[in-house]
Phi, psi and omega in degrees: 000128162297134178236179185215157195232085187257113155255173183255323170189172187323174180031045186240334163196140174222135181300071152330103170203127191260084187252146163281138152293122184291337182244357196251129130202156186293148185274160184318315218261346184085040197236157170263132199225174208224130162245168175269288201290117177278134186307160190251052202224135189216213187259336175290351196231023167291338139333262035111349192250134166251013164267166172278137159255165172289147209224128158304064206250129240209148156183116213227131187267133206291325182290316157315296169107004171299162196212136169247144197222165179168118127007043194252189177208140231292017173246032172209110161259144188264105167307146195284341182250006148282296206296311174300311175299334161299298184310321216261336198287150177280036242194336198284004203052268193251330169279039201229133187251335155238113158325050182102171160236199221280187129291339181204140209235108177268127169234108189305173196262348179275357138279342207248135218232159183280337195284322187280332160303312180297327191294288186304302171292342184286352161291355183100346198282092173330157139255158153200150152267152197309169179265169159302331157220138190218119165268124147301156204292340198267334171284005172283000000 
C-alpha cells in the first residue's frame, strides 16, 4: 500500500535522509572509487564496514522539491545538527534553496533517536516517521 502526502507550501514539511553508498568509497590515497558488487552497508553497520564508504545527507522540501545535499565519508561523518544547520539558516543568500525550518520533520527510522526527537522539537519541529512507501502527491 502507497500513502500520500499532500502538502500546501514550503516549509511545512520536510524529508530527511542519511545512506551509505553501496558502490563508491574511498581509497588509502584519497581517491574515490566504483566497485560493481554493491556492499552489504548501512547507517547500523558502519563500525563494522572496513572500507571509508561515501556518506549522503539529503533534506528535501516535500512541496517544492528543493533540496539541500552534502557529502561525507563514514570516517568524517558529517554531524547531523551542522547538516540541518547548514539547510535551515536564513543567512545563506542567493545560494540558499529552503527557506527556515519546517513544521514537520520525515526522519526515517534507521536514523532516528529520542536525543534527535528531543532536539528537533524543542526547534519547534513535528518529528515523524516516514510510511513505508510514500509518494509525493504529484507521482500518484
Amino acid at each position: 500500500m502507497q500513502h500520500k502526502i499532500i502538502t500546501e507550501h514550503s516549509n511545512q514539511l520536510h524529508q530527511l535522509l542519511v545512506s551509505v553508498s553501496r558502490h563508491l568509497y574511498v581509497t588509502g590515497d584519497g581517491f574515490v572509487k566504483y566497485q560493481e558488487k554493491p556492499a552489504e552497508v548501512n547507517i547500523k553497520n558502519l563500525p563494522k564496514t572496513g572500507r571509508e564508504r561515501l556518506v549522503y545527507y539529503v533534506l528535501r522540501d516535500h512541496f517544492s522539491g528543493s533540496f539541500v545535499f552534502q557529502v561525507a565519508s563514514t570516517r568524517s561523518l558529517a554531524p547531523l545538527a551542522e547538516f540541518l544547520h547548514l539547510a535551515w539558516r536564513e543567512d545563506a543568500g542567493e545560494n540558499k534553496y529552503l527557506w527556515g525550518m519546517p513544521d514537520s520533520l520525515l526522519i526515517p527510522k534507521n536514523i532516528s533517536s529520542p536525543g534527535l526527537y528531543r532536539g528537533v522539537e524543542k526547534l519547534g519541529i513535528k518529528p515523524l516517521n516516514p510510511p513505508a512507501a510514500l509518494l509525493p502527491e504529484s507521482e500518484s
